[in-house]
C-alpha positions in Angstrom: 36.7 22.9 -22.1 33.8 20.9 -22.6 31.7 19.7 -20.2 31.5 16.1 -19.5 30.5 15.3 -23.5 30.6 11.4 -24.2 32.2 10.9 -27.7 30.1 7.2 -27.9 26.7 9.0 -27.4 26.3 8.5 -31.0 26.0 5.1 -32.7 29.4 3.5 -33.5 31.4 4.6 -36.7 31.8 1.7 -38.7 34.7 0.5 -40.5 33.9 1.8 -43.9 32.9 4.9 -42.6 36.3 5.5 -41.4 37.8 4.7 -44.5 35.7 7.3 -46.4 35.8 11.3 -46.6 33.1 13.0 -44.3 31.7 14.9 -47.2 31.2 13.0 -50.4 29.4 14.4 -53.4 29.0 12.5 -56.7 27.0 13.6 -59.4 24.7 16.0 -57.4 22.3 17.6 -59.4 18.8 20.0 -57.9 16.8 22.3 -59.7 14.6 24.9 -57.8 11.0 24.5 -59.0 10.4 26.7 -62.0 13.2 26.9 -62.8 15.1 26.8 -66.1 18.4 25.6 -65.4 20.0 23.5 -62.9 21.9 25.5 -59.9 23.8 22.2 -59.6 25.1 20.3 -62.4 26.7 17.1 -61.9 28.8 18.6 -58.9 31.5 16.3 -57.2 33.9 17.0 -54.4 34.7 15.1 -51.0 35.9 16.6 -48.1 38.8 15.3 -45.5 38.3 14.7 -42.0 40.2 17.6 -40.3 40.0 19.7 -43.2 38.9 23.1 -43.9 37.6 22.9 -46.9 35.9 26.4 -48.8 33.4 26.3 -51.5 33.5 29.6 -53.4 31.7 31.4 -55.5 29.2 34.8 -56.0 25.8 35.2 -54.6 23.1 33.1 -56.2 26.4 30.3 -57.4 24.7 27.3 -55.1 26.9 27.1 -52.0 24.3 27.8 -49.6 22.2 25.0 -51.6 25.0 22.4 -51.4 25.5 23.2 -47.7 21.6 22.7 -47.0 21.3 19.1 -49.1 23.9 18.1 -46.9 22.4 18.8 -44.2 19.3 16.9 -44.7 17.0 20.2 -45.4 17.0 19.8 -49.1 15.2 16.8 -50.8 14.6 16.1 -54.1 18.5 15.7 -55.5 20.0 13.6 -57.6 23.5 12.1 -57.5 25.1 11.0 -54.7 25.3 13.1 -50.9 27.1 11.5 -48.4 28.2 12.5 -44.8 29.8 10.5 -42.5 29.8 7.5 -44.9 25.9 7.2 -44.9 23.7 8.6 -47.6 22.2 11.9 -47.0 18.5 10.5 -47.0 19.0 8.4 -44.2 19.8 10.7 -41.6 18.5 10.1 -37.7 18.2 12.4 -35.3 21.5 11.7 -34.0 23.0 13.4 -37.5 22.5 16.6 -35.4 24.4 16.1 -32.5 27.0 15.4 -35.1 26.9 18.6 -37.0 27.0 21.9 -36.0 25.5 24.8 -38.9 26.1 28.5 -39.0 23.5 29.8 -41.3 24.0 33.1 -43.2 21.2 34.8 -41.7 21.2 33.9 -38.0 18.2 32.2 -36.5 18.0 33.7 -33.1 15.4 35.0 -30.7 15.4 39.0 -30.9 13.6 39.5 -27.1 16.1 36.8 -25.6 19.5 37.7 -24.1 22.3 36.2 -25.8 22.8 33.7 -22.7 19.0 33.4 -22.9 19.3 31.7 -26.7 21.9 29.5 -26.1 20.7 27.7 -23.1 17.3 27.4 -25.4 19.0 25.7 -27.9 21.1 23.7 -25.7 17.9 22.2 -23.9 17.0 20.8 -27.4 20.2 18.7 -27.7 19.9 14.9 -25.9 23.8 14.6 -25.2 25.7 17.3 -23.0 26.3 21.1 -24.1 28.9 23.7 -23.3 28.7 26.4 -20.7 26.6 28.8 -22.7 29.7 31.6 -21.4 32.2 29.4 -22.2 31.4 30.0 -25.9 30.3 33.5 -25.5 34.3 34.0 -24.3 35.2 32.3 -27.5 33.8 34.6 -30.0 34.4 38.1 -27.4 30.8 38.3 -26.4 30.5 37.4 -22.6 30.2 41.6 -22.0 27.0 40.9 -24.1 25.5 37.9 -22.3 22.8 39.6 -20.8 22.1 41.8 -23.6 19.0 41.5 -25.5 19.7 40.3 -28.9 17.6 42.8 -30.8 20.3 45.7 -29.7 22.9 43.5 -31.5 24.9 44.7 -34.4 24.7 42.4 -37.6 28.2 41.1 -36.9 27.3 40.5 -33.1 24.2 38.5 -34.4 26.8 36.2 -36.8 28.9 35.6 -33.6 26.1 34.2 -31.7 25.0 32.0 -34.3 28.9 30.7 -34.6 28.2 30.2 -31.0 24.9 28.1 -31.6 27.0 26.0 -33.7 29.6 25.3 -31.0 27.6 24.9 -28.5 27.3 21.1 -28.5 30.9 20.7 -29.5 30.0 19.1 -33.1 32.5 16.5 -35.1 31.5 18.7 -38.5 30.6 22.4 -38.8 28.8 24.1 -41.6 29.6 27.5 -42.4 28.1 30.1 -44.0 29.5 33.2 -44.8 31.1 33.1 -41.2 32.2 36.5 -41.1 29.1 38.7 -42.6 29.1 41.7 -41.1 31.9 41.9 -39.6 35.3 44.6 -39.2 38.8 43.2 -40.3 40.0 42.9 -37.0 36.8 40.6 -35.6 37.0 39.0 -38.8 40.4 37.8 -37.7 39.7 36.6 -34.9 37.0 34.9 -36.0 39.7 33.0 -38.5 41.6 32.0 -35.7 39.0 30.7 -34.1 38.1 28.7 -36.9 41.8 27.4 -37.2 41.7 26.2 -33.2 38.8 24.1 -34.0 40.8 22.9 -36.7 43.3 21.8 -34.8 40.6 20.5 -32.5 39.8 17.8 -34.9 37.2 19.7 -36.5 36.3 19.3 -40.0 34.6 22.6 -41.9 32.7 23.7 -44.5 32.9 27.4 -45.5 30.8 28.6 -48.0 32.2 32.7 -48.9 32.8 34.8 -52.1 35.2 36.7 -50.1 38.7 35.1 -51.5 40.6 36.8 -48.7 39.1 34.8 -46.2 39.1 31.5 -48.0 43.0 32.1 -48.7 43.4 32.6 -45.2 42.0 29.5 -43.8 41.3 26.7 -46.3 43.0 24.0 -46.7 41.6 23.6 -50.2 39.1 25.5 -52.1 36.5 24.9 -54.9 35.3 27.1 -57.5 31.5 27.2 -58.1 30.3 28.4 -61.0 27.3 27.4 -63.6 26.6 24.3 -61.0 29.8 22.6 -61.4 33.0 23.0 -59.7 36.0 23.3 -62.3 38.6 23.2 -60.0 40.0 22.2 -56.4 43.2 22.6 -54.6 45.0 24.6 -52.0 44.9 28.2 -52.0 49.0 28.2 -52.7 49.2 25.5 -55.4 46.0 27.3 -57.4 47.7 30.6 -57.0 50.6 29.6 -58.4 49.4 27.8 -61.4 47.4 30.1 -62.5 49.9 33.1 -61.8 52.8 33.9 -63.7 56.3 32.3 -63.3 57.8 35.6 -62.8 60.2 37.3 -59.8 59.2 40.8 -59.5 61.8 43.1 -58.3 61.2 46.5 -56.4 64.1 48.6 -55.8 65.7 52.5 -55.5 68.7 53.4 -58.1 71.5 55.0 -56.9 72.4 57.0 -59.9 70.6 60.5 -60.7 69.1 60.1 -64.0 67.1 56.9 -62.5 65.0 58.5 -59.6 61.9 56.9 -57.6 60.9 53.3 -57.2 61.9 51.0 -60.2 60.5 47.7 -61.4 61.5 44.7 -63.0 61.0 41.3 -63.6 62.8 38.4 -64.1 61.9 34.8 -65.0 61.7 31.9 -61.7 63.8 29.3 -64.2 67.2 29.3 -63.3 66.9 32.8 -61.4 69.8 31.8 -59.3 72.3 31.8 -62.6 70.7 35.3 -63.9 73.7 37.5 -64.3 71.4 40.3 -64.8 69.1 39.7 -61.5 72.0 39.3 -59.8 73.5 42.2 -60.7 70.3 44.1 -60.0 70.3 43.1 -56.4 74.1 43.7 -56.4 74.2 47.6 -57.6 70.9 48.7 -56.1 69.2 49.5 -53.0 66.4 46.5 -53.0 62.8 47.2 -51.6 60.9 44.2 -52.6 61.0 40.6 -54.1 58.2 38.8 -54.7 56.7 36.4 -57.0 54.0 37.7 -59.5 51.2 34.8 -57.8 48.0 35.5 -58.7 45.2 36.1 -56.3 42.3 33.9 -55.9 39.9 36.4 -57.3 42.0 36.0 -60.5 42.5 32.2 -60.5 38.2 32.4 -60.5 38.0 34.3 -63.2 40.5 32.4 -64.9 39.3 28.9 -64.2 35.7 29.5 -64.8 36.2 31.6 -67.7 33.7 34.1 -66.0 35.1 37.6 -65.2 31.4 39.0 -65.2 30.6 36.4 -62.5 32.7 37.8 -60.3 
C-alpha cells in the first residue's frame, strides 16, 4: 500500500477538467529541425481516464515523440496538447507528482544499488513516496535491492525504471516500450502488473510495436503511421473488422481415403442454419473452431496501407 500519500496535495481538479479526457490531442503537428517532413501530421486522439490506451507503430513512427510533448519535454508544436484539461505549455511543477514516465532507455544510476536509486529519486518528490521495497516486490526485484545496477540485465534495468515511475504512486503513467528486454514469462507479469494499476484507477499510455502486447492489455489502440493515426478502437472490434467473416473448422475424418488433419471454412451469417457445417461437426471427430480474426499486425498493414512499414 501506499504510504500516507494525500490525494489534495495537488491543486484542485476543476469542474471542466473532470468533464474532459486526461489526454487530448488536436491537430498536433512537430517537425525535428532539418528535417523534411513532419513526424506528426495533424494527429488527434484523447485518452479516458482509467484507460489503457496503446499507441502503435515501428521504430522511428513518432510514439516516443508524442509521449515526450505530452510530457512537457518537447516545445515547439502546433495543435492542441492537453493533459489533465490544462494545455501542455502551462504545466507547474506539480504536473510531476501527477505523472509517472517510463522511458525506453532507463535513466538510472549504474554505481547505485537498486534501493540506492529509488530513495534518490524519491527525495526529489515534495509529496510522500512508496517504500522503495514495496515496489521492488512489485516488479520481482527485492532479491536485487542491494545489487549495483551496472550488474543488471537490460530487462532488470526496464523493471527499475517501471519502478521509478511508481514510486510516487502517479494519477497517469507514461509507458515506453514497457517490456524491452524482457522473456515471455517477465513480460507477463509485467502485463499483469500493468492491468492492477488499471484497476487501481490508473490511466496509461503505452507506446510498443509489439502487437502481442498491445492486444493483451489495451483497452484501445492507435495506429501510427506517416504522422497521423488512421484508426482507433479496441483490439477485438479492429480485429474483427478487418478479419474475415469466416468459421474455420479443424477436424480428423473417420473414413480411410480422408487421413490427417482437414480444413474447412464456413461463412459466420446464418452458421447456425448451415446444413453442411452442421453435418461437419456431426460425422467428424472436431479439433478446432475458430474464427478467421485477423491479428493486429495485419489490421496495421491493412489500415495504413503500409506492409513495408511493418
Amino acid at each position: 500500500m501506499v504510504q500516507n500519500i494525500q490525494k489534495d496535495r495537488f491543486p484542485a481538479i476543476n469542474s471542466l477538467e473532470k468533464a474532459c479526457a486526461v489526454i487530448k490531442i488536436q491537430n498536433l503537428q512537430f517537425t525535428y529541425p532539418h528535417a523534411q517532413t513532419p513526424v506528426l501530421d495533424q494527429l488527434e486522439f484523447n485518452i479516458d481516464k482509467g484507460e489503457i490506451f496503446g499507441l502503435l507503430g515501428p521504430s522511428g513512427s513518432g510514439k516516443s515523440t508524442t509521449q515526450k510533448i505530452l510530457m512537457g519535454l518537447l516545445p515547439g508544436f502546433s495543435g492542441t496538447a492537453e493533459v489533465f484539461g490544462r494545455p501542455i505549455q502551462n504545466i507547474s511543477n506539480d504536473f510531476y507528482q501527477r505523472i509517472g514516465v517510463c522511458f525506453e532507455l532507463p535513466a538510472l544510476y549504474l554505481r547505485l544499488t537498486a534501493k540506492e536509486n529509488l530513495e534518490m529519486f524519491a527525495a526529489l518528490y515534495a509529496g510522500p513516496t512508496r517504500n522503495p521495497m514495496e515496489v521492488l516486490c512489485l516488479v520481482g526485484l527485492d532479491r536485487a535491492a542491494d545489487q549495483r545496477v551496472e550488474t543488471f540485465s537490460k530487462g532488470m534495468k526496464m523493471r527499475l525504471n517501471l519502478c521509478r515511475a511508481l514510486l510516487h504512486d502517479p494519477e497517469l503513467l507514461f509507458l515506453d516500450e514497457p517490456t524491452t528486454g524482457q522473456d515471455p514469462a517477465r513480460a507477463r507479469l509485467t502485463h499483469k502488473l500493468i492491468l492492477r494499476l488499471k484497476e487501481e484507477g490508473k490511466t496509461i499510455f503505452l507506446t510498443t510495436h509489439n502487437m502481442a502486447e498491445a492486444d493483451e492489455i489495451c483497452d484501445r489502440v492507435g495506429f501510427l503511421s506517416k504522422g497521423k493515426i488512421p484508426i482507433i478502437g479496441t483490439p477485438e472490434n479492429l480485429k474483427r473488422q478487418f478479419g474475415k467473416h469466416e468459421i474455420q473448422v479443424k477436424y480428423k475424418s473417420p473414413t480411410a481415403q480422408q487421413k490427417g488433419l482437414q480444413s474447412i471454412t464456413f461463412p459466420v451469417c446464418d452458421i447456425g442454419a448451415n446444413k453442411r457445417f452442421l453435418k461437419t461437426l456431426a460425422d467428424n471427430d472436431i479439433v478446432s473452431i475458430h474464427t478467421l480474426e485477423a491479428s493486429l499486425d495485419e489490421v496495421f498493414i491493412q489500415a495504413t496501407g503500409s506492409p513495408e512499414h511493418i
